[in-house]
C-alpha positions in Angstrom: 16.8 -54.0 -45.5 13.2 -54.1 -44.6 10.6 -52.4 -42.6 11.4 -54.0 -39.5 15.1 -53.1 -39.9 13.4 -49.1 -40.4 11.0 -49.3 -37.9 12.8 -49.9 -34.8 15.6 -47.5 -35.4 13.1 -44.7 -35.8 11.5 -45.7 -32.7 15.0 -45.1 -31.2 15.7 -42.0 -32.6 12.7 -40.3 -32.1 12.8 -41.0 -28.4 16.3 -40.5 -28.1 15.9 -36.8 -29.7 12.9 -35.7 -27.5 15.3 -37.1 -24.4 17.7 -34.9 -25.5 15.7 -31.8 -25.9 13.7 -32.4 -22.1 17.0 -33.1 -21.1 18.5 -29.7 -21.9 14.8 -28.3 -20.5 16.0 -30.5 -17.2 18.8 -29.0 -16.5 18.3 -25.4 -18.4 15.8 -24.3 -15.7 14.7 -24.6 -12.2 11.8 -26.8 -11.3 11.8 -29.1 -14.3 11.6 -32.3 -12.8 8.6 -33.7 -14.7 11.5 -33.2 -18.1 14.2 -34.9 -16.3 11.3 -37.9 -15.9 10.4 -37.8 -19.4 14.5 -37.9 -20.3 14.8 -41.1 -18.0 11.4 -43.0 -19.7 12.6 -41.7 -23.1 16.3 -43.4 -22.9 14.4 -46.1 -21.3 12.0 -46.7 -24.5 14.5 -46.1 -26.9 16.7 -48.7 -25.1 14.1 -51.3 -25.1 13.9 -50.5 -29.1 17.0 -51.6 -29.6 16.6 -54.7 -27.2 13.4 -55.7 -29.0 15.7 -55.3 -32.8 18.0 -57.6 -31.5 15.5 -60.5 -29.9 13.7 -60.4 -33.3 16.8 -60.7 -35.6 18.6 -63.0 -32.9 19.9 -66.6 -34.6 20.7 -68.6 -31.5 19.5 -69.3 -28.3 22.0 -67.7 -26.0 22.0 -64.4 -27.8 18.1 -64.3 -27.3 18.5 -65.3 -23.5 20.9 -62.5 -22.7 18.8 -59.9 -24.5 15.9 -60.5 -22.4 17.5 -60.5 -19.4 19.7 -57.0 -20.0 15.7 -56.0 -21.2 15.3 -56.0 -17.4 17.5 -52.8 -16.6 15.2 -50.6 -19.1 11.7 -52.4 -18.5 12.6 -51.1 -14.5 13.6 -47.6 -15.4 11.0 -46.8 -18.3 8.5 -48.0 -15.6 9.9 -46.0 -12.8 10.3 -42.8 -14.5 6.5 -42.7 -15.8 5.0 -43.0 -12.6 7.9 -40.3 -11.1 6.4 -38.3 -14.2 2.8 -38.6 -13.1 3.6 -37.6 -9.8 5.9 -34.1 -10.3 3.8 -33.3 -13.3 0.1 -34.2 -12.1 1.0 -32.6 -8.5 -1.8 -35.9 -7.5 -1.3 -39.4 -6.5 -1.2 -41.6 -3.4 2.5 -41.8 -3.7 2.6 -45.1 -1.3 1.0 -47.0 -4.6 3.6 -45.3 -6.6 6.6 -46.5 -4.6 5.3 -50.2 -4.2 4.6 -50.6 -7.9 8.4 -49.2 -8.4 9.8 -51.6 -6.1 7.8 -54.5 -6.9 8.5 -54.4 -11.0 12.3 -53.3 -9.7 12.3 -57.0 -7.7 10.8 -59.2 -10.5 13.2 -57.4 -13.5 15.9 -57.9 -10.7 15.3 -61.4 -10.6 15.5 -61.8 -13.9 18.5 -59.9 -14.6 20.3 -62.1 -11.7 18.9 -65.2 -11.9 17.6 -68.3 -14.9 15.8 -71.3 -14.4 11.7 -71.7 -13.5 12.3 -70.0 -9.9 12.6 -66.7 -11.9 10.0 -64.3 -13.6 10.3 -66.0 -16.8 12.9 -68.5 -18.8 13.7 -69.0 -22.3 14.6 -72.5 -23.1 13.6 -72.8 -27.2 13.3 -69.9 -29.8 11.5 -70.4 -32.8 11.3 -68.3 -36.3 7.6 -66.4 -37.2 7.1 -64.6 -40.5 4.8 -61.0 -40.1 4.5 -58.6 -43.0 6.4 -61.0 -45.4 9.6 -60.7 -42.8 11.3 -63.4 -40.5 11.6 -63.1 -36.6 12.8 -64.8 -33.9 10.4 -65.8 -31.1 11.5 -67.0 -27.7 9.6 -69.5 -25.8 9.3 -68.6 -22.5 8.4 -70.4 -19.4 6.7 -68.0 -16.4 8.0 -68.3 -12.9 6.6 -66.7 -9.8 7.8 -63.6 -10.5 5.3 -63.2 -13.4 2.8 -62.5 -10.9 4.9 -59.9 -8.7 5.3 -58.5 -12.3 1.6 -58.3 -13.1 0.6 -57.2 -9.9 3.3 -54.1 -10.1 1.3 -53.5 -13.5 -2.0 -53.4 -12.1 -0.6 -50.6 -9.1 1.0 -48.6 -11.3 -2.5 -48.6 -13.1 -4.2 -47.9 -10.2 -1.5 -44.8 -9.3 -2.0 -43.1 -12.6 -5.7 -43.7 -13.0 -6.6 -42.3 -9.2 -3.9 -39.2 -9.9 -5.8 -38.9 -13.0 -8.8 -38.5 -11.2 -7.9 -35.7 -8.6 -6.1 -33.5 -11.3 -9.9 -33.8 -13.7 -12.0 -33.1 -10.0 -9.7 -30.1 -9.8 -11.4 -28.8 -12.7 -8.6 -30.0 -15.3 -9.1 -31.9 -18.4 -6.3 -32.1 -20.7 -4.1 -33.8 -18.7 -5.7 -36.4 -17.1 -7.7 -37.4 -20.4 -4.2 -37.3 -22.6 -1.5 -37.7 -20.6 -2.9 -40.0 -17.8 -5.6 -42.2 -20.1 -2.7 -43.0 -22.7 -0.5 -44.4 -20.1 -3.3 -46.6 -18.7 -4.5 -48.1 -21.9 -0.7 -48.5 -23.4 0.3 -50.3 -20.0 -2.7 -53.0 -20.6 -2.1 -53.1 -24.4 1.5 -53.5 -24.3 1.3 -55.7 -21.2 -1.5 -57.9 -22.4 0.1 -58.0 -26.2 3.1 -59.4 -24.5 1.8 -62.3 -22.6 -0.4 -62.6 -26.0 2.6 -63.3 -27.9 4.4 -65.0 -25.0 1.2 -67.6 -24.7 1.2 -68.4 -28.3 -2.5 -66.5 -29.0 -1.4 -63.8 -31.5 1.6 -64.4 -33.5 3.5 -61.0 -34.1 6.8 -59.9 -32.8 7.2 -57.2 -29.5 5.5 -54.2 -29.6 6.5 -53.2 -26.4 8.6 -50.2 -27.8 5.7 -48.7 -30.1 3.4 -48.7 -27.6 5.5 -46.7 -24.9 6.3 -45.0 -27.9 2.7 -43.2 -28.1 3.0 -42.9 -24.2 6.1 -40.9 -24.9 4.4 -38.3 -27.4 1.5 -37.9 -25.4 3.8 -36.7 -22.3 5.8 -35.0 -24.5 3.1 -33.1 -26.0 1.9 -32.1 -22.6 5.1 -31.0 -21.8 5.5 -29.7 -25.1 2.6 -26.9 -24.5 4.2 -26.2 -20.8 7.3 -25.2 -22.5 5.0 -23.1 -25.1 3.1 -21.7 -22.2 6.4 -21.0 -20.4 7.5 -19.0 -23.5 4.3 -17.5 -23.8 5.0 -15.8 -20.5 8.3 -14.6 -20.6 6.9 -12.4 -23.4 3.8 -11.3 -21.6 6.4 -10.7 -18.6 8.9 -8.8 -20.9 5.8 -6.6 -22.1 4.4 -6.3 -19.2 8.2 -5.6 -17.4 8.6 -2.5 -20.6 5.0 -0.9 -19.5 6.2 -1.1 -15.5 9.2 0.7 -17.0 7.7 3.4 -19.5 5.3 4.0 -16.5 7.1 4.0 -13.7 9.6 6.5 -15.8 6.4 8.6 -16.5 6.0 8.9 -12.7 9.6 8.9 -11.5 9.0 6.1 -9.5 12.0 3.9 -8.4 12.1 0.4 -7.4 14.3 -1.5 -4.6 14.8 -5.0 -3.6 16.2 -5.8 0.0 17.8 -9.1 0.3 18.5 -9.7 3.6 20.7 -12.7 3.8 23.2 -10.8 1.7 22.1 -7.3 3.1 22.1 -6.0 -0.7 19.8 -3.5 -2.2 19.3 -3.8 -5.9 17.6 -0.6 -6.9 16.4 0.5 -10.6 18.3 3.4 -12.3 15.6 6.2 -11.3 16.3 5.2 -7.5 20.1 5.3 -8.0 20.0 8.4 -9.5 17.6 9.4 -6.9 20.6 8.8 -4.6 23.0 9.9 -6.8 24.5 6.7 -6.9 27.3 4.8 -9.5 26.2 2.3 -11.9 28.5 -0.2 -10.0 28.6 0.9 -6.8 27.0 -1.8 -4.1 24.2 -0.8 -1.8 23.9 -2.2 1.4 21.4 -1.1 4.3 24.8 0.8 6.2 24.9 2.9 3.0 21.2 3.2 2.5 21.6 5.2 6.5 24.5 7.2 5.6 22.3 8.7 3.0 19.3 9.8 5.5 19.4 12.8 7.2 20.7 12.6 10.6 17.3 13.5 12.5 15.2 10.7 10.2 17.3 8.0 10.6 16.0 6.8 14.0 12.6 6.6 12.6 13.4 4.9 9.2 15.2 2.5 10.9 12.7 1.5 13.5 10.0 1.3 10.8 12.2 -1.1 8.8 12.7 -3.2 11.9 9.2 -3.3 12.9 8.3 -4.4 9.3 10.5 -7.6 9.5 9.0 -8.6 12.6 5.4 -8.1 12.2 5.7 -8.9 8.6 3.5 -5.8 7.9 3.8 -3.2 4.8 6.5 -0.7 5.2 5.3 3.2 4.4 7.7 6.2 5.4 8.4 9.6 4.2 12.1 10.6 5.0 15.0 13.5 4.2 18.2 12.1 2.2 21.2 14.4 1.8 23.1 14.2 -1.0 26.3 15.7 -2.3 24.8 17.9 -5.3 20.8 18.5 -5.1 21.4 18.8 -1.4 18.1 18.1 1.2 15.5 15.9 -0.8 12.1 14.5 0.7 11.7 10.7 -0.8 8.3 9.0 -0.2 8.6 5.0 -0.1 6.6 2.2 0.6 8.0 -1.9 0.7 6.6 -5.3 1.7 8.3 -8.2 3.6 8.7 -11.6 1.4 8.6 -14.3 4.1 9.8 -18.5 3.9 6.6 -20.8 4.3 8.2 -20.9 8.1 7.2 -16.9 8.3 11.4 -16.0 8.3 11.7 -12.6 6.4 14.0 -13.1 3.4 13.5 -9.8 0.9 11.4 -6.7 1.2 10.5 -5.1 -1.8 9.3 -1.4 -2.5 8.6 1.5 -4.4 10.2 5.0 -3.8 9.6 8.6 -5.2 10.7 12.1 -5.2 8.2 13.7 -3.1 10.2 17.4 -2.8 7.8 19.6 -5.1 5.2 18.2 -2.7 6.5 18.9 0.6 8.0 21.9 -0.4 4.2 23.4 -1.3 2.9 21.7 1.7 5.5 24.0 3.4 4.3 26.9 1.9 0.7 26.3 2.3 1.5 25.7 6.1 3.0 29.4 6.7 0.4 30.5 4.5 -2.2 29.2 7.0 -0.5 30.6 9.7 -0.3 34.1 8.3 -4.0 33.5 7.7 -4.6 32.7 11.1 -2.2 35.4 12.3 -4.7 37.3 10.6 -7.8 36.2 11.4 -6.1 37.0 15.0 -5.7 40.6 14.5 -8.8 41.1 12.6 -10.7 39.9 15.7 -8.9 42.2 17.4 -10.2 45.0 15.5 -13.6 43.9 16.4 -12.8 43.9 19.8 -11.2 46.9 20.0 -13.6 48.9 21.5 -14.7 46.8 24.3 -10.8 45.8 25.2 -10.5 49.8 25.5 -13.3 49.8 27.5 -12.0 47.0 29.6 -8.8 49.0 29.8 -9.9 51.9 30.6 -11.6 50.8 33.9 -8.4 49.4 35.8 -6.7 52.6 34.4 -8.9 55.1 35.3 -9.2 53.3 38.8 -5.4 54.0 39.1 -5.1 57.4 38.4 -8.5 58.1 40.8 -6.4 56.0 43.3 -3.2 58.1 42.5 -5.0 61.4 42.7 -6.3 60.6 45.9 -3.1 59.8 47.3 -1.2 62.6 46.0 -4.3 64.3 48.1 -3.5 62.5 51.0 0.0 63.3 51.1 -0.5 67.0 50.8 -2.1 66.9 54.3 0.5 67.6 57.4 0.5 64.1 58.9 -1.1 61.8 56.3 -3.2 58.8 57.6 -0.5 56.2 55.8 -3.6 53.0 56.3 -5.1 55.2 53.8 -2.2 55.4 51.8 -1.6 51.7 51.9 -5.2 50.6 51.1 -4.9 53.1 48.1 -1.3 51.8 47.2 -3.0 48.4 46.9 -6.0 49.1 45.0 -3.9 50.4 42.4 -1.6 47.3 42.7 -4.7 45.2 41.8 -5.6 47.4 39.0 -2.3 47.3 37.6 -2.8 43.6 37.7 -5.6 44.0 36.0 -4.6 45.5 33.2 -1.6 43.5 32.7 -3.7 40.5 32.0 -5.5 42.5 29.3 -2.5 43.6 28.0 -1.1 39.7 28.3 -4.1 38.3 26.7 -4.2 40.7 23.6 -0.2 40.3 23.0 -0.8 36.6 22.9 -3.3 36.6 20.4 -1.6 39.1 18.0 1.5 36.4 18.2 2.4 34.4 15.6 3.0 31.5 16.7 3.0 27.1 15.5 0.5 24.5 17.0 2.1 23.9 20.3 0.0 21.0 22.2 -0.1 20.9 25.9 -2.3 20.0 28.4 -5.0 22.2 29.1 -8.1 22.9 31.2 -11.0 23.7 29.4 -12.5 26.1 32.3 -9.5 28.1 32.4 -9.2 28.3 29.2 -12.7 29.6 28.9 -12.5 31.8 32.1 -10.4 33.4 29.6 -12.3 33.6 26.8 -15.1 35.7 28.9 -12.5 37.9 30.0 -12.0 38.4 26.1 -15.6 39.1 25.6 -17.2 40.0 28.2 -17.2 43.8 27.5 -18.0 43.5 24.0 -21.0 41.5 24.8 -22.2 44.1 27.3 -22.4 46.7 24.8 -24.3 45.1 22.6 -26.3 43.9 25.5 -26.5 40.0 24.6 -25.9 37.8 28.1 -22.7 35.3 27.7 -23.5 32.3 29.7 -20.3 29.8 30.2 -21.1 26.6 32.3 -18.6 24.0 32.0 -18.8 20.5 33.5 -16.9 20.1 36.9 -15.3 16.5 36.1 -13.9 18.1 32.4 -10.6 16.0 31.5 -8.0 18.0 30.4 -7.0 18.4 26.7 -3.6 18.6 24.3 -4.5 21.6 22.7 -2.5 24.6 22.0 -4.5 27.6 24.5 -3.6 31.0 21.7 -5.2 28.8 19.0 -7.8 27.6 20.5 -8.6 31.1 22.1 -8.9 31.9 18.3 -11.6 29.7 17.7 -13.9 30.3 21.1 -13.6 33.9 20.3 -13.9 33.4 16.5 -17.1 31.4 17.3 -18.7 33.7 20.3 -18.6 37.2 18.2 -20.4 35.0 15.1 -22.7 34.2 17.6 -23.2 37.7 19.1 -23.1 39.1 15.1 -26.2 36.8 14.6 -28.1 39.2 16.5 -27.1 42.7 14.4 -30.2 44.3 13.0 -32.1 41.4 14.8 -35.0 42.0 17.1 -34.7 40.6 20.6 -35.7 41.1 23.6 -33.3 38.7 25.3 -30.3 38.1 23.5 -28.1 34.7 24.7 -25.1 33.1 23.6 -24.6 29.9 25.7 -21.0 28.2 25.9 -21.3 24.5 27.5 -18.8 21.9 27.8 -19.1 18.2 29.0 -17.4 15.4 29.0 -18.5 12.6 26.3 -18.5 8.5 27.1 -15.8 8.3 24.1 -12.9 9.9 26.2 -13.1 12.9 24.7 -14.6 17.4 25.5 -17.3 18.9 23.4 -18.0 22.3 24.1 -21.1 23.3 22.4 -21.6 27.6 21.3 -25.4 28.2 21.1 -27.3 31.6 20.0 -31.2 32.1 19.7 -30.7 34.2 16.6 -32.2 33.2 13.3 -29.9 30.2 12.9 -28.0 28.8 10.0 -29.7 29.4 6.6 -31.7 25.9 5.3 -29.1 24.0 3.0 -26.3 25.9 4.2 -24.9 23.9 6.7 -21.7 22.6 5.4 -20.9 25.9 3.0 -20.3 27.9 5.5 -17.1 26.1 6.6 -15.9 26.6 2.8 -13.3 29.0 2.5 -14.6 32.8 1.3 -17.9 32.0 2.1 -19.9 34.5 4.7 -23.5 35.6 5.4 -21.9 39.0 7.0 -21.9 42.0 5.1 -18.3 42.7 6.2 -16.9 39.5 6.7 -14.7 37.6 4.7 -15.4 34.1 5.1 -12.6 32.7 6.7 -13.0 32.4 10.4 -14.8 29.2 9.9 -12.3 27.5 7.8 -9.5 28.7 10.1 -11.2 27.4 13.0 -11.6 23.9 11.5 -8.6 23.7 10.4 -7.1 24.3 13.9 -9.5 22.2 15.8 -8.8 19.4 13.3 -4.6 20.0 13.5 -5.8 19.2 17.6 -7.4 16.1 16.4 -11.2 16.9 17.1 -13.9 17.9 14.9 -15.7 21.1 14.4 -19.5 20.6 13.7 -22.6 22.6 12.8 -26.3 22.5 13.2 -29.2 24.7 14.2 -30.6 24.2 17.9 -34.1 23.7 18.5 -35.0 27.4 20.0 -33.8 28.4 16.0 -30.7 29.6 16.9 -27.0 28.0 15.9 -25.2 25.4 17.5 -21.3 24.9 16.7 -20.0 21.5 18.1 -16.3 21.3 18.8 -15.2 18.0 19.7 -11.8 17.6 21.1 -9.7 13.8 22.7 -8.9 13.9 25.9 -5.3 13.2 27.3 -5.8 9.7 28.1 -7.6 9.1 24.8 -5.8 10.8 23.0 -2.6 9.1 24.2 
């Protein structure tokens, strides 16, 4: 035994065992092509190992002659398989370059697997022994055909491929690759190429090192591929760390998760979501299912949000009721995104979901607390104008019994004159009127009573606000001016509430004026019609105005400048006008006085 004897057989093995373990890569995961390359140029290398063994230690010419031409078959393949490597694994490469080099080496090896004699790439007619490192070899003497040059010039391509995908992976901005994998496969295609026709020519006298030198081309890709499998593992741990800290937190939260595959219309969820649903560990969940779980008048809407999704491709956000055998009606909060194909075809939606009951429950509560408040606010104005709606009541009823008195007169006398009686008959009619719509107006106010939008017209709506007022501000002697825009759109707005507010806000502005000086006292109500579609109806005083820096705290809640108020008109009023969709504003005029802004859409805009 000698070193020769040791050398190639380890060239063998070592490529035979990294084809072995890419191989397993291969076809262990998805997306390993670059590994099934390196498994074909491996068995390749370690093929031509064993072909090179046997040409050295051959004894006769036909032996020598036969391994050379079955050398063919692995030359092609090893050849091949790098450049298929360079391409999946580089991602770069003018791939025409790669596929003429392939077929042009896969012609010349062809011919000299198929063929002898000069017409061929090359021919062996003598073989002659060498000694190197104190052992004997055989050496063939070839003769070079045409083909040598269809040879060589697949050589130089191949080259060319590798060095220009080279290039474009290092002006991407990597390095590593390019320099290792990439430059060791040029320079050990010229060395091993240009030893061969060395030895061939007669020049240097040493057996083939065609083996060893794909043999360093082999590590290097293996390395490379090496640290993508180290990489690779790298991540699956970041990912499994980073999948328990999704977990821990989205336990912390409550948060479930759901996956929507919509070729098998199946919905994995996580356990928080089936339990969520009070759902089986093994029971299948498809979108039917999912339905039969929503309450009855949310299923419309869920649906039709899901649908739109898919065909806009845009995020999915809904709040919806589920029933459920045991915890009964629960509010769940969930939000999903469409996964498309490159060709914009929804496959999967994904999404998040939570228990949102606690929340909606309070917001529940807070919502009949704001309407007792208002309810409230209602009757407390009412207190205030208590005195002037007397005052306005007592003037249709005192007309009647005047009216009634006098007609009992008239019906005392022998023949009464019945015109009279009429004429009286119908001024009490129109007094009864009268008092009916005071009577009408102050029930509807002391009603409790939800947001119900409808159109509106704003002059009617403050035609009726002055009837509200207009006594009260005659005993305190400040002048009510109401001038509204004839071309006013109308509104959605709910009238009782907004009532609320224009009364709310026109006894503020008449309080302004308590303990105040003034010769003329003027609260102005205007509304106009803005260029943005929408009615701002502006309440104006000439009082002392809104204190300096105090602008925005008096629409906090609890917060009043009157010695019996209790600071809540102002929220309340917002808090309406903003539940209409408008905006409630403040600012102090230029005369000094106040200025409250209430801006509210229009029908058309607001539709």
């Amino acid at each position: 035994m000698n070193w020769m004897t040791l050398a190639w057989p380890m060239v063998t093995a070592t490529c035979l065992t990294l084809a072995l373990i890419n191989l397993r890569i291969a076809f262990g995961e998805a997306r390993r092509v670059p590994h099934l390359f390196f498994t074909l140029s491996a068995f390749a290398v370690a093929a031509i190992s064993l072909l090179e063994l046997g040409i050295l230690q051959s004894e006769d010419l036909a032996s020598c002659q036969r391994l050379l031409r079955w050398s063919s078959i692995p030359i092609a393949i090893m050849m091949t398989s790098i450049l298929g490597f360079v391409w999946s694994f580089f991602g770069a490469g003018r791939r025409w370059l790669a596929y003429a080099a392939a077929l042009l080496l896969s012609a010349a090896e062809a011919a000299n697997f198929l063929s002898t004699g000069p017409a061929v790439r090359y021919a062996v007619e003598l073989i002659h022994a060498e000694t190197f490192g104190n052992v004997r070899y055989t050496v063939p003497v070839i003769t070079h055909g045409p083909w040598t040059y269809v040879e060589v010039a697949a050589v130089v391509l191949a080259i060319v491929f590798v060095a220009e995908a080279s290039w474009t992976l290092w002006q991407r901005g990597e390095k590593q690759r390019p320099l290792i994998v990439g430059g060791s496969i040029v320079v050990f295609f010229l060395v091993s190429r240009g030893h061969a026709i060395l030895v061939e020519e007669g020049v240097v006298r040493s057996p083939y090192f065609v083996s060893f030198a794909f043999l360093a081309v082999i590590i290097a890709m293996g390395h490379e591929l090496s640290g993508e499998v180290f990489r690779a593992t790298r991540l699956s741990r970041e990912l499994l760390e980073s999948e328990h800290r999704m977990e821990l937190a989205a336990q912390s939260a409550k948060l479930g998760f759901w996956t929507w595959h919509l070729a098998t219309d199946e919905i994995w969820v996580s356990d928080i979501t089936r339990d969520l649903f009070e759902r089986d560990p093994a029971e299948k969940i498809d979108f039917a299912r999912f339905v039969e779980t929503l309450h009855p008048d949310d299923r419309e809407d869920v649906t039709h949000a899901l649908t739109q999704a898919l065909r806009d491709g845009s995020e999915y956000e809904k709040s919806y009721r589920i029933l459920l055998p045991r915890a009964g009606e629960r509010w769940i909060a969930a939000r999903g995104k469409v996964e498309t194909t490159p060709q914009g075809k929804p496959v999967r939606m994904r999404g998040v979901l939570m228990d949102v009951s606690p929340q909606k429950n309070a917001e529940l509560e807070l919502s009949q607390l704001r309407q007792q408040l208002t309810h409230a606010g209602r009757v407390s104005m009412m207190g205030q104008l208590a005195s002037a709606l007397a005052h306005e009541l007592n003037q249709p009823l005192g007309a009647i019994l005047r009216n009634a008195e006098a007609a009992e007169f008239f019906m005392k006398e022998p023949q009464p004159d019945l015109e009279e009686v009429r004429a009286i008959i119908a001024d009490i009619h129109k007094d009864d009127l009268r008092a009916g719509q005071v009577i009408n107006r102050l029930r509807s106010l002391l009603k409790r009573q939800d947001i119900e939008l409808r159109p509106l017209q704003i002059p009617s709506l403050l035609d009726e606000v002055t009837a509200l007022t207009r006594a009260d501000a005659a005993a305190r002697r400040v002048r009510l001016e109401i001038t509204p825009s004839s071309d006013l759109p109308e509104i959605n707005g709910d009238r009782v509430h907004l009532q609320q507010v224009l009364l709310n806000l026109v006894i503020n502005a008449m309080d302004a004026f308590q303990n105040l000086p003034r010769e003329e006292k003027l609260v102005k109500v205007t509304a106009i019609s803005t260029d943005q579609g929408s009615v701002e109806i502006g309440i104006a005083d000439n009082a002392c105005g809104i204190p300096e820096g105090k602008t925005g705290a008096i629409f906090d809640a609890f917060y009043t400048t009157k010695s019996h108020g209790m600071g809540m008109g102002l929220p309340i009023s917002r808090t309406i006008i903003e539940a209409h969709g408008g905006s409630l504003s403040a600012a102090n005029g230029q005369d000094g006085g106040a200025v409250f802004t209430i801006c509210l859409p229009a029908v058309k805009a607001a539709a």
